[in-house]
LUMROPA-75442 format. One line per 4 residues: their letters; for each residue z, y, x of C-alpha. Coordinates in nm, 4 decimals. Example, Ala and Ser with C-alpha at 12.3 -4.5 7.8 and 13.67 -1.06 7.14 Angstrom:
as	0.7800,-0.4500,1.2300 ~ 0.7140,-0.1060,1.3670
This chain:
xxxx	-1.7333,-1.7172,-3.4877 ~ -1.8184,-1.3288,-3.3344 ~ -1.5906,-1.0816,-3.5372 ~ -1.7707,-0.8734,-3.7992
xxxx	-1.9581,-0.5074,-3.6137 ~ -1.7310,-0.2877,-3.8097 ~ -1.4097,-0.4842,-3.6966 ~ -1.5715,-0.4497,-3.2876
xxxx	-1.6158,-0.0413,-3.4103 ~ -1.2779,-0.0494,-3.4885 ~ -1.1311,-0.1937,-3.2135 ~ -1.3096,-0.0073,-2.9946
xxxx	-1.1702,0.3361,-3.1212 ~ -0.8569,0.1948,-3.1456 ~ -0.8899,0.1106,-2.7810 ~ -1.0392,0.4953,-2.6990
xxxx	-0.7690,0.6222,-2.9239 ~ -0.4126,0.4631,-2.7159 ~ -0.5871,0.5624,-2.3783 ~ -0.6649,0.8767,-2.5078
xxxx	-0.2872,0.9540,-2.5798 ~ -0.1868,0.8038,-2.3171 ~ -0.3765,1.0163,-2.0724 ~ -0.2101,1.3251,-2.2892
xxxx	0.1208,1.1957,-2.2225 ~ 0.1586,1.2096,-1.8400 ~ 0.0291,1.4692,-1.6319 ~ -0.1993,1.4062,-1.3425
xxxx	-0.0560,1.2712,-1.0371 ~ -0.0497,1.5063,-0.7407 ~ -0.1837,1.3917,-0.4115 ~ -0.0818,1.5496,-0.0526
xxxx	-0.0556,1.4107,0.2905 ~ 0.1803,1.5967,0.5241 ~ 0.0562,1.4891,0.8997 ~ 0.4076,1.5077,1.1021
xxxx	0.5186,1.4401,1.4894 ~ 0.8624,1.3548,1.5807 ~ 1.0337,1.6517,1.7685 ~ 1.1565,1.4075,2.0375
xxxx	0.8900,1.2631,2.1339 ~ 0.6175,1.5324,2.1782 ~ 0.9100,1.7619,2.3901 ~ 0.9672,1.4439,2.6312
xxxx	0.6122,1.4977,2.7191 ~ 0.6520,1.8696,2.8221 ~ 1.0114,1.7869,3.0322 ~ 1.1725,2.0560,2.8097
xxxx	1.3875,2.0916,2.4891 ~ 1.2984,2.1275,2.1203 ~ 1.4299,2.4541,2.0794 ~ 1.2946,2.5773,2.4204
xxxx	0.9037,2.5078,2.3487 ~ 0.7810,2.7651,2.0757 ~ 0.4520,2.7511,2.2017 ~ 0.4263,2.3653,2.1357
xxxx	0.5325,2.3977,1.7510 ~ 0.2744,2.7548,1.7098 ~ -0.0247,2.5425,1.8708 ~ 0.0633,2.1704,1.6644
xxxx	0.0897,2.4422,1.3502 ~ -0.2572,2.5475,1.4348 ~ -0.3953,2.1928,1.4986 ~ -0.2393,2.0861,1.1205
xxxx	0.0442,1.9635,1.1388 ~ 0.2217,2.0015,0.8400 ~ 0.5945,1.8837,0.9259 ~ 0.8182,1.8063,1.2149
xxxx	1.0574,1.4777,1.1965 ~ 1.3963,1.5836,1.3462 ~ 1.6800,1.2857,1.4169 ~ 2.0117,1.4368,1.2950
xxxx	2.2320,1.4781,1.5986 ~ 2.6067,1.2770,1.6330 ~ 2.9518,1.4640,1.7619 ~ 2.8323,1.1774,2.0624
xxxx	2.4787,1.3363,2.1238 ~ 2.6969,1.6934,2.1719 ~ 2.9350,1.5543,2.3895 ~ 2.6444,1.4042,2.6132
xxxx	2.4340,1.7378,2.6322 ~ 2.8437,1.8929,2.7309 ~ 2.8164,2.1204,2.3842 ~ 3.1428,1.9906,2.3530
xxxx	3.4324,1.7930,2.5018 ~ 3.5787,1.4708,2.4433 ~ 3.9272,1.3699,2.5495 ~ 4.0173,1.0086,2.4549
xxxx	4.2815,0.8685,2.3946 ~ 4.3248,0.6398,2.7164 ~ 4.1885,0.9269,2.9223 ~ 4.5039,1.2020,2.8152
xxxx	4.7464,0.9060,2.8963 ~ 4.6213,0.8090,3.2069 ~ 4.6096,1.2207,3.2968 ~ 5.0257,1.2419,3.1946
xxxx	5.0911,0.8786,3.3682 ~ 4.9492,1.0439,3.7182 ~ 5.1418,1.3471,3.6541 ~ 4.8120,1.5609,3.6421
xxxx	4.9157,1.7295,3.2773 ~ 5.2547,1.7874,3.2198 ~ 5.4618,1.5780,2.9352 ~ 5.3132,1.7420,2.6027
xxxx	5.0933,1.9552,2.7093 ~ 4.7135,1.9931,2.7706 ~ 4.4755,1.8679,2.5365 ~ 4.5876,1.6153,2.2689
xxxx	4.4588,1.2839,2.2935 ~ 4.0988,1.1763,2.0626 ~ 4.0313,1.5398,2.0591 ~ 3.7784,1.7512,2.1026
xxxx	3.7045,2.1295,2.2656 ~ 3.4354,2.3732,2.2996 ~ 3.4055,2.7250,2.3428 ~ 3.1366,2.7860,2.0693
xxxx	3.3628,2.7189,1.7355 ~ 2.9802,2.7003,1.5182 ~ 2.9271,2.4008,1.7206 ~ 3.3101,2.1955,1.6090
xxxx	3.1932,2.3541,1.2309 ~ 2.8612,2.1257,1.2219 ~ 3.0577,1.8270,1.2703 ~ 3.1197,1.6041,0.9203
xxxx	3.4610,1.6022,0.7536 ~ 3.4666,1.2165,0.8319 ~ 3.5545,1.3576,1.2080 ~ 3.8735,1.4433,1.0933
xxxx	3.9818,1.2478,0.8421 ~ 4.3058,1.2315,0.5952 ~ 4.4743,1.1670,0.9968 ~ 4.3232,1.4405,1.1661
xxxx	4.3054,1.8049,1.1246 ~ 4.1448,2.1188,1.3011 ~ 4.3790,2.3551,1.5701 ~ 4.3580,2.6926,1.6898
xxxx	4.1928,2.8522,2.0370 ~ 4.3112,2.6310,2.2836 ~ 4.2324,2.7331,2.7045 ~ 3.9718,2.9862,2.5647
xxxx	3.7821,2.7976,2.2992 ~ 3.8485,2.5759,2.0258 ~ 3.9925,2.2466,2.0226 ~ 3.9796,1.9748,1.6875
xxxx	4.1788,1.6662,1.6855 ~ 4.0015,1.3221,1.5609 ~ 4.1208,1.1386,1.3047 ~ 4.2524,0.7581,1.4592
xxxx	3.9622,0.5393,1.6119 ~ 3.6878,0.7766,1.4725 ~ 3.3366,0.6719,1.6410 ~ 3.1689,0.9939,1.8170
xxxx	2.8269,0.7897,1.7377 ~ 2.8894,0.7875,1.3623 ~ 3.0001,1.1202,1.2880 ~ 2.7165,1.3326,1.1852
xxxx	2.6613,1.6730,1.3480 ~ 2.3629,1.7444,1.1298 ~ 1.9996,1.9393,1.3061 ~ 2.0174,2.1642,1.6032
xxxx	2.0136,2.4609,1.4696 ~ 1.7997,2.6702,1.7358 ~ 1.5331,2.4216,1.7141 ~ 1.5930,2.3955,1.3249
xxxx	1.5178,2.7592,1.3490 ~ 1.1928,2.7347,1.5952 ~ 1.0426,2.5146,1.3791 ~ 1.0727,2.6917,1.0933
xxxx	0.9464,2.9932,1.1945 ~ 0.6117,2.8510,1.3049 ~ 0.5352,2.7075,0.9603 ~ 0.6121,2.3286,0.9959
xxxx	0.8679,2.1554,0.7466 ~ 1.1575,2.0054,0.8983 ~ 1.2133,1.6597,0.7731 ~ 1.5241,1.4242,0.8577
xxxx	1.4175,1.0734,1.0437 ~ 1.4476,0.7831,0.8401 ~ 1.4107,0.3725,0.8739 ~ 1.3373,0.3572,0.5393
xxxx	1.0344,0.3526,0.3796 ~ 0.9979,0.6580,0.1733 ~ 1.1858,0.9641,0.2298 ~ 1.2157,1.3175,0.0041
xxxx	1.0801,1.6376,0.0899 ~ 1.0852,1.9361,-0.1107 ~ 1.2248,1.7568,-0.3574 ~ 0.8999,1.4956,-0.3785
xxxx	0.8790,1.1695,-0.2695 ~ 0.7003,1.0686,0.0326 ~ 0.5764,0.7065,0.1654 ~ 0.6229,0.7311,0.5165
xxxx	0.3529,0.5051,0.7593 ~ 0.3522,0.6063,1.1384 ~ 0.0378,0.5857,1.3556 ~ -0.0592,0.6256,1.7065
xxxx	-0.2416,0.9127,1.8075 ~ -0.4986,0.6482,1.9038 ~ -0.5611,0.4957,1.5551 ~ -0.8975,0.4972,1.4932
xxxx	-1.0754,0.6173,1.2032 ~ -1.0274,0.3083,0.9327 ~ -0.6880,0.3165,1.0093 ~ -0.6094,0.6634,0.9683
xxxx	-0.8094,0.6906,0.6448 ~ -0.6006,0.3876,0.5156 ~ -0.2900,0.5237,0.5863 ~ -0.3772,0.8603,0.4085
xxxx	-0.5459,0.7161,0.0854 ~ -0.2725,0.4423,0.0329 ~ -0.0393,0.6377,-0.1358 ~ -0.0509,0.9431,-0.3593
xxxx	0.2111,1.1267,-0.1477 ~ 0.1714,1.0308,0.2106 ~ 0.4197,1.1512,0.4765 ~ 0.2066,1.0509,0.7883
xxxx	0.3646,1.0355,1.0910 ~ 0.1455,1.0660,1.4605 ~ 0.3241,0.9115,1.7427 ~ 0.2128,0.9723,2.0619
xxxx	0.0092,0.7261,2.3802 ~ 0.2244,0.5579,2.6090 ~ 0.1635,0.6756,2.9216 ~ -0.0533,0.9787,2.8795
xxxx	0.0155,1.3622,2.9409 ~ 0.1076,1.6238,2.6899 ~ -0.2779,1.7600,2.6975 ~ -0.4460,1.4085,2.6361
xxxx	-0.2056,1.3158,2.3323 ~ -0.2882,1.6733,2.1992 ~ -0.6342,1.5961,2.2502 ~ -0.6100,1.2713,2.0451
xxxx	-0.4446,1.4416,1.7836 ~ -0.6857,1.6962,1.7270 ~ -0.9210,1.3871,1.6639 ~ -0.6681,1.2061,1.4622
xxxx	-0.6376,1.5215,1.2253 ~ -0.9889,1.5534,1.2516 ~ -1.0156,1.2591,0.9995 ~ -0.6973,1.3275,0.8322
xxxx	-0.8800,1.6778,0.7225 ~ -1.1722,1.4527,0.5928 ~ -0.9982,1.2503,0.3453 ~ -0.9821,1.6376,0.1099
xxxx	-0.6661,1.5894,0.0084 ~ -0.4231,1.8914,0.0752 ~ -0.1505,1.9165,0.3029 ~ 0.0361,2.1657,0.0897
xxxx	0.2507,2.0904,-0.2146 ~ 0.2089,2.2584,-0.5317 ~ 0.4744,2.4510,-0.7107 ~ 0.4835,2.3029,-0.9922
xxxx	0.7875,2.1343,-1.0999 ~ 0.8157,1.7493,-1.1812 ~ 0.7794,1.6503,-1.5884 ~ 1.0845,1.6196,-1.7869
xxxx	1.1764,1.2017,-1.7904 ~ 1.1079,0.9780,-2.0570 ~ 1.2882,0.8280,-2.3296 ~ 1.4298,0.4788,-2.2664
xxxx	1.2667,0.3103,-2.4876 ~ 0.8866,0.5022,-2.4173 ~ 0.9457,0.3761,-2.0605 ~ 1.0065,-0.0050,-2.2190
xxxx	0.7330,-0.0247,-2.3653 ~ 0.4801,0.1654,-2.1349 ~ 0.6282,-0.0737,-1.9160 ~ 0.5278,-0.3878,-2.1115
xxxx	0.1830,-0.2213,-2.1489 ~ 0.1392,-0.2108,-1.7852 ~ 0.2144,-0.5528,-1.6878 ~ 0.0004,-0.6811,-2.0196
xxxx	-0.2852,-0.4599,-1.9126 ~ -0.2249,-0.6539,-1.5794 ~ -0.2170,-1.0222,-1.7478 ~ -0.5259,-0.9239,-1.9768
xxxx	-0.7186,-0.6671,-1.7978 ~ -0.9021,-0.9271,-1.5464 ~ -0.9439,-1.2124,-1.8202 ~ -1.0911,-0.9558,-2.0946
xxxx	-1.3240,-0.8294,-1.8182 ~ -1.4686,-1.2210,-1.7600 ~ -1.4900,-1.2780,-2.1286 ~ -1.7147,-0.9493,-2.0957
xxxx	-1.9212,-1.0454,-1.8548 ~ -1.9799,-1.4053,-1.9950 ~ -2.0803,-1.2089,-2.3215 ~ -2.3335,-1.0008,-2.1000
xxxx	-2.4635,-1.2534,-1.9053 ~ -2.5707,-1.4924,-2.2434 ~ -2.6775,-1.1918,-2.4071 ~ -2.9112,-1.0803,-2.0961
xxxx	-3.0140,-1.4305,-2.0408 ~ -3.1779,-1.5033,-2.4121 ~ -3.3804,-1.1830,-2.3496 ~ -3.5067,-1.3441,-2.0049
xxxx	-3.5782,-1.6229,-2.1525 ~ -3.8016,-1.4526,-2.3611 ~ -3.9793,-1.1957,-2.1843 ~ -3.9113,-1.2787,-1.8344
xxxx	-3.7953,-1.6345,-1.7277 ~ -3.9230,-1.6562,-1.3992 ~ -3.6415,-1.3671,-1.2673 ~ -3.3686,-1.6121,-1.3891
xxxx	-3.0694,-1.6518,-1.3251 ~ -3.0533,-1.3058,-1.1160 ~ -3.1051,-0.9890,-1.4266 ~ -2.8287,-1.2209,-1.6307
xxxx	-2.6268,-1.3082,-1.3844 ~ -2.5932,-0.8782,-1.2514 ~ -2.5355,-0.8074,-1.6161 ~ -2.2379,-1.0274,-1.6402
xxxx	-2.1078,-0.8764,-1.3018 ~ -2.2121,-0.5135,-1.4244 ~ -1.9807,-0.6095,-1.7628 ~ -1.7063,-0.7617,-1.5488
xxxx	-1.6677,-0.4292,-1.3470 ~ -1.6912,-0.1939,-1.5900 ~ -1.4380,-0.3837,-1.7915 ~ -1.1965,-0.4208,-1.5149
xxxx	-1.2324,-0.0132,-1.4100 ~ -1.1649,0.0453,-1.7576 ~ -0.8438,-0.1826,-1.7563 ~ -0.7653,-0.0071,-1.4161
xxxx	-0.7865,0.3236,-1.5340 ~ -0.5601,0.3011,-1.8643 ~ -0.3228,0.0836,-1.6282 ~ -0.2849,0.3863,-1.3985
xxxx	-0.2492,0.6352,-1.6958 ~ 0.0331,0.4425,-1.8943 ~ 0.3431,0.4940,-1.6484 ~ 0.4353,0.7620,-1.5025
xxxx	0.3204,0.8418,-1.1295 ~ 0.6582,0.7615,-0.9566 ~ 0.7380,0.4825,-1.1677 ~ 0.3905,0.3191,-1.1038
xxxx	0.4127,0.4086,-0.7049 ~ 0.7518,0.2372,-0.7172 ~ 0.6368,-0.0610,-0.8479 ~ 0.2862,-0.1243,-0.6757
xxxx	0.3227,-0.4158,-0.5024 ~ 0.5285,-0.6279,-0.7547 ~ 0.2636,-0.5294,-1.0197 ~ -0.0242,-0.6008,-0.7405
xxxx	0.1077,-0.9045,-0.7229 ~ 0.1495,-1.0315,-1.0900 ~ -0.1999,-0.8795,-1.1426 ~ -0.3514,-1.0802,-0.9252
xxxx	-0.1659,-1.4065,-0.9992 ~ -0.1123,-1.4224,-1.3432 ~ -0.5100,-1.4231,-1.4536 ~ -0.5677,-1.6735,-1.2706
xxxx	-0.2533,-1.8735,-1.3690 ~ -0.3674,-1.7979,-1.7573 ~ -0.6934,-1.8997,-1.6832 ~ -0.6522,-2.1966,-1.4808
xxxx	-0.4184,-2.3377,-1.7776 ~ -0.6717,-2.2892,-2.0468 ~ -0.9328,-2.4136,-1.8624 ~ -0.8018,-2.7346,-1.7436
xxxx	-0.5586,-2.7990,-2.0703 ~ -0.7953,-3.0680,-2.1350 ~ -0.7332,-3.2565,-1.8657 ~ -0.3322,-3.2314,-1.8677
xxxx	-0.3161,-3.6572,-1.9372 ~ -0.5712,-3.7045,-1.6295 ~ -0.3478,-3.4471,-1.4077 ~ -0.0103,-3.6417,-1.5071
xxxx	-0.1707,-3.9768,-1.4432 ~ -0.3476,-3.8401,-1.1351 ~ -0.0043,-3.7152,-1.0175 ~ 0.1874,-4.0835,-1.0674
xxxx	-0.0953,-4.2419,-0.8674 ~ -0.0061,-4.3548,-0.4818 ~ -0.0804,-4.0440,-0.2369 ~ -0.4494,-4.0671,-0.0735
xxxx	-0.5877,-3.9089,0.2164 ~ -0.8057,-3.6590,0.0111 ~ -0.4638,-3.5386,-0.1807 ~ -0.3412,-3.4469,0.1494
xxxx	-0.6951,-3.2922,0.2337 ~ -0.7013,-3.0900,-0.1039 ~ -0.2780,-2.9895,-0.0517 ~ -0.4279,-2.8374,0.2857
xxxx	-0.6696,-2.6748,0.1463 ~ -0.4182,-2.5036,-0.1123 ~ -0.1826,-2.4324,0.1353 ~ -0.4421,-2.2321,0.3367
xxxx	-0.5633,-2.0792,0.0163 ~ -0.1991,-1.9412,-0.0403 ~ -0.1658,-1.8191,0.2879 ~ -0.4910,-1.6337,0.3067
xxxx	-0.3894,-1.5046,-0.0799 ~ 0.0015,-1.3455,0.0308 ~ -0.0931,-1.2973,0.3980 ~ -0.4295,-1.1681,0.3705
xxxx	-0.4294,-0.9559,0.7335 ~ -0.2677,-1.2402,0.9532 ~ -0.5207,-1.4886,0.7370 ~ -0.8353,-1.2518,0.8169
xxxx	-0.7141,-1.1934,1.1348 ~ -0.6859,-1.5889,1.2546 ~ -0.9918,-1.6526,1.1256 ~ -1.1556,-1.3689,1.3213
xxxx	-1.3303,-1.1698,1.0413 ~ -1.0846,-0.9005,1.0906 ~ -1.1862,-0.8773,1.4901 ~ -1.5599,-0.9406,1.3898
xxxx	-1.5790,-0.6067,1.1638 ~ -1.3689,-0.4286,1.4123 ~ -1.6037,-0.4906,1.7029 ~ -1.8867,-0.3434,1.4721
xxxx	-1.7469,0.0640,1.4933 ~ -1.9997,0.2052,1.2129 ~ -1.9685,-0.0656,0.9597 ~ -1.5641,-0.0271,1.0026
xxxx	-1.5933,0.3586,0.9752 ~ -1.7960,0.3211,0.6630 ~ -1.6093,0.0457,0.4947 ~ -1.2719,0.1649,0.5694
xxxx	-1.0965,0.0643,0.2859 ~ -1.2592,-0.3309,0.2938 ~ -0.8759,-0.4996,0.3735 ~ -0.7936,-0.3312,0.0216
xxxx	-1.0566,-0.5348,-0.1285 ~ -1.1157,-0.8557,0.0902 ~ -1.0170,-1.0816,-0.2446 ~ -1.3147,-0.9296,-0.4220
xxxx	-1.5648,-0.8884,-0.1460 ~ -1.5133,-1.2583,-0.0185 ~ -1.4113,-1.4816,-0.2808 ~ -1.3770,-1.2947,-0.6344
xxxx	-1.7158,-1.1850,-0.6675 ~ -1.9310,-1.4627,-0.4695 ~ -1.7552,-1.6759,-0.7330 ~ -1.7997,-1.5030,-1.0451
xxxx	-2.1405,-1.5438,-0.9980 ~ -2.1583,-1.9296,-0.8705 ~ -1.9838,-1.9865,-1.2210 ~ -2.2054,-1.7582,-1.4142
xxxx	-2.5303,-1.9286,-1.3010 ~ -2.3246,-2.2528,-1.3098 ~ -2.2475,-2.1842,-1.7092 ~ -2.5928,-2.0303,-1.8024
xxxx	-2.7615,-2.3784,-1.6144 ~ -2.5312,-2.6156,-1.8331 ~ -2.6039,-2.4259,-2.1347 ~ -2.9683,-2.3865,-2.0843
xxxx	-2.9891,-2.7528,-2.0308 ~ -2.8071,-2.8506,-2.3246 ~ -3.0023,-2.5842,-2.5258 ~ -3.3090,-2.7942,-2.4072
xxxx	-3.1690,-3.0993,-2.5020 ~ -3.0726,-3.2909,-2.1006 ~ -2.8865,-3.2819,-1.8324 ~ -3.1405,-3.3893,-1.5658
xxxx	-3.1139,-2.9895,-1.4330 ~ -2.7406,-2.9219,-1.4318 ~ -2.5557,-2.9156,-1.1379 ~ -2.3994,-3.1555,-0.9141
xxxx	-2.2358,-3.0930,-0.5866 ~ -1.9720,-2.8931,-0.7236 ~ -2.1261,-2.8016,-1.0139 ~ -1.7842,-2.7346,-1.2219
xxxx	-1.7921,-2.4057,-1.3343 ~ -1.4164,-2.4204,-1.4665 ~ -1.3067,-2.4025,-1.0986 ~ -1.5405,-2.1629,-0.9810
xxxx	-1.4397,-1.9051,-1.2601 ~ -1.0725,-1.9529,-1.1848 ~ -1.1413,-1.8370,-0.8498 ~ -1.3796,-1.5346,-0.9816
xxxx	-1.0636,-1.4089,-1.2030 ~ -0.9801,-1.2442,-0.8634 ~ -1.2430,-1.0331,-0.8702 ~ -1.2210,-0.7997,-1.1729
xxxx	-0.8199,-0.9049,-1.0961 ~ -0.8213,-0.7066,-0.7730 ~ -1.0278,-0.3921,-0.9324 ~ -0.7256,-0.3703,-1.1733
xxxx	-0.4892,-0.3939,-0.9065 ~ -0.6394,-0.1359,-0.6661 ~ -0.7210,0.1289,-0.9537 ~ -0.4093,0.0636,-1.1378
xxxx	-0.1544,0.0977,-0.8990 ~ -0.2388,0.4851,-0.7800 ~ -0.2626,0.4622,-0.4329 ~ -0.5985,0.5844,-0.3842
xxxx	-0.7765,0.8297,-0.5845 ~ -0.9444,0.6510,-0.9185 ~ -1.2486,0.7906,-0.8584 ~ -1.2462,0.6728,-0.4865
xxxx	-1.0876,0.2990,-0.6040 ~ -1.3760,0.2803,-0.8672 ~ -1.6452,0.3759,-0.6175 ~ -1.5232,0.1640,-0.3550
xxxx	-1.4995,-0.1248,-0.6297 ~ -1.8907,-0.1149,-0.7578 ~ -1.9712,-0.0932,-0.3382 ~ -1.7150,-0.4329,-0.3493
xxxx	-1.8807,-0.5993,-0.6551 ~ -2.2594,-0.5303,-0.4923 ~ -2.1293,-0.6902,-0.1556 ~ -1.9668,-0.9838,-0.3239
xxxx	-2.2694,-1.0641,-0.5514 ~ -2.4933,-1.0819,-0.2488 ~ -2.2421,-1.2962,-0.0778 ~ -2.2141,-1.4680,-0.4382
xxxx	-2.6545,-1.5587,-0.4590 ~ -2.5885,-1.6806,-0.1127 ~ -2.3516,-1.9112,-0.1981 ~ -2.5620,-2.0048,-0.4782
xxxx	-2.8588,-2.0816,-0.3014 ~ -2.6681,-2.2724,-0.0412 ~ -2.4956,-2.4650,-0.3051 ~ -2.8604,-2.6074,-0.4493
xxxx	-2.9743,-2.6748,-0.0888 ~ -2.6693,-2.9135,-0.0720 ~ -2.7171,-3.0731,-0.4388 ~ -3.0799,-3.1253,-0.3953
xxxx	-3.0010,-3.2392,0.0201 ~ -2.7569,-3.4806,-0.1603 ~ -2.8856,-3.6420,-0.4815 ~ -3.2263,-3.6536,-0.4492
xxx	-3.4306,-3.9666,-0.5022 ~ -3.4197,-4.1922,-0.2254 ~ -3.6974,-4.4741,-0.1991
């Protein structure tokens, strides 16, 4: 029995009400991408040193580059460029043993001299050590003694400071090199993702819109001269600069932290918004798509099952954006960049879990029977097929990429330029959509037909709709996911997701129409 209008008023501005306040309650995530080069590996290309090539960091300044990745030097990377000295140990004794030194005297063994005492000062205090200590001018310059089996390679010596200081003063941000990935700058957190010079357009574009605050890092081609990798990233940046998002960060100081217990339960809200978001948005668009379909039926039944069918996909979407949209507003915008992929994850699995159990609770005495009977060939047939289904679902690029759709779109340069951000929302496009709408024609056949009073017109050759809308969870599941988790701009992730939906349902009316060729190819009167 439907709820009473004034209850669906009220829920509704309840509903408009909590996402209302929650949009108060955080402020608007910032979005920047810093392009960056590693200082190492652009100076190999002109033969010279960091600090020695102004010119280089002026002109990648001018280009757009917005930050220069530095590797901290070791006491060992000082000792190999002769900054400094290194007297081991074995070395001083083998020096007194030969007589060379006398008994005593010259330098003291696991020590270290230069003549530039600024150079011993950038070394850690790990160098010395509670065994070690610092002595005076020794043979005109300074000399420090190592603490007991100290490793030269793991005692940090911090940046170089002339090229600390030519990089600064042509505008760039000097950042320290780091495996993992994210990193802070200015304070911010970064997600760092590395790309060839090379990349092409899809790639690039990817890499900037995945996160809200991208640290993008252009590496340059094997084998190619300073000139031609400059070249390249002039046309890298190009499409960087496209994207509009600014390489700059804002002033403005991060909001003060929440209270424990706000963060609890925005917390819970996030991962229940997850959990219900997709399976409220099918309820939606099965409630469209019957509503739609008794006006057909009255004014216009020859268009069935295509203006019902769109309105239950139109529902679905707009249902799941909405979901997406008070999803990204109800943590905070490091907190929900932090967890991204675990929530991806349980957003795209749990629907379908929910959904699969209430579908098919019915049938939980067939299932357990089915389950004690002796293993046929077709239950290894349909574990295959699962198998591959759960490979394509947690390794979606090696999946597209072994079954060549991946290369097939690449090959095509225009489409790939214009659908850049497809991998994002491959579950949609190719099997959330085209099945929402098998299983809303599928429904609004079986319920016409009973309405008329037979079966004679309902389908056969896979004609369960249970199954078909399990699988079609993924598709308002994945608009959740890709709006709710912040990496892209929402107004880019709902765009892209009503260009997804249209795809999918054209996909979807192909599969449909293949589907009846098969059931009528199939059970059709034979004489």
């Amino acid at each position: 029995m439907s709820a009473p209008r004034p209850r669906r008023i009220l829920l509704v501005a309840l509903a408009a009400a909590a996402a209302t306040a929650v949009w108060q309650a955080w402020p608007v995530l910032e979005r920047a991408v810093l392009p960056a080069v590693e200082a190492e590996a652009f100076t190999a290309l002109t033969g010279r040193t960091a600090a020695s090539t102004p010119e280089l960091w002026e002109r990648l300044k001018a280009m757009g580059i917005a930050a220069v990745v530095l590797r901290e030097e070791t006491a060992a990377d000082l000792a190999a460029r002769g900054a400094l000295l290194h007297f081991s140990r074995a070395e001083v004794e083998k020096w007194r043993a030969l007589g060379l030194v006398a008994a005593g005297g010259g330098p003291k063994p696991d020590s270290l001299w230069t003549k530039d005492a600024r150079v011993l000062a950038r070394l850690h205090p790990s160098a010395t050590g509670p065994g070690g200590g610092a002595y005076g001018a020794v043979a005109g310059g300074w000399a420090l003694e190592l603490a007991s089996g100290v490793d030269l390679a793991r005692v940090p010596a911090g940046f170089d400071p002339e090229t600390l200081a030519v990089v600064s003063s042509a505008g760039l941000i000097p950042v320290m090199a780091s495996t993992g990935p994210s990193m802070s700058v200015a304070g911010r957190r970064f997600w760092v993702r590395s790309l060839s010079v090379a990349a092409r357009p899809p790639e690039l574009l990817r890499a900037v819109n995945g996160r809200a605050l991208r640290l993008l890092i252009l590496k340059p081609s094997a084998g190619v001269g300073l000139d031609d990798n400059l070249e390249r990233l002039r046309a890298a940046l190009k499409v960087v600069k496209s994207a509009g998002l600014p390489a700059v960060l804002s002033s403005s100081a991060p909001g003060a932290p929440a209270a424990r217990l706000e963060k609890v339960v925005r917390l819970f809200l996030l991962y229940a918004i997850g959990l219900l978001g997709p399976l409220l948005a099918v309820r939606a668009g099965l409630g469209a798509e019957r509503t739609v379909r008794r006006w057909v039926a009255a004014h216009a039944e020859t268009a069935a099952p295509v203006p019902e069918t769109l309105a239950g996909l139109a529902a679905a979407w707009a249902t799941a954006s909405a979901a997406g949209l008070l999803a990204a507003m109800s943590v905070a915008p490091g907190a929900r960049e932090a967890l991204a992929r675990s929530w991806t994850v349980w957003t795209l699995s749990a629907p379908l879990v929910a959904g699969a159990a209430a579908l098919f609770a019915s049938e939980g005495r067939a299932l357990r029977a089915r389950w004690r009977a002796p293993l046929r060939l077709s239950d290894l047939a349909a574990a295959f097929v699962l198998a591959l289904a759960l490979f394509g679902l947690l390794a979606p690029r090696a999946a597209l990429r072994a079954t060549g759709i991946w290369e097939l779109v690449d090959s095509l340069p225009s489409v790939a330029d214009v659908l850049w951000w497809w991998p994002w929302r491959w579950r949609e496009i190719l099997i959330g959509t085209p099945s929402l709408v098998l299983a809303l024609i599928l429904i609004g056949k079986r319920e016409t037909a009973a309405r008329d009073g037979g079966s004679d017109n309902a389908p056969k050759f896979l004609g369960d709709p249970r199954g078909w809308l399990v699988l079609g969870l993924l598709g308002p599941a994945g608009t959740v996911a890709a709006i709710g988790a912040g990496g892209a701009a929402p107004t880019l992730s709902v765009a892209h997701g009503a260009v997804a939906a249209a795809i999918g349902a054209a996909l979807g009316f192909l599969l449909a129409g293949l589907r009846a060729r098969i059931d009528i190819w199939v059970f059709r009167p034979t004489p």
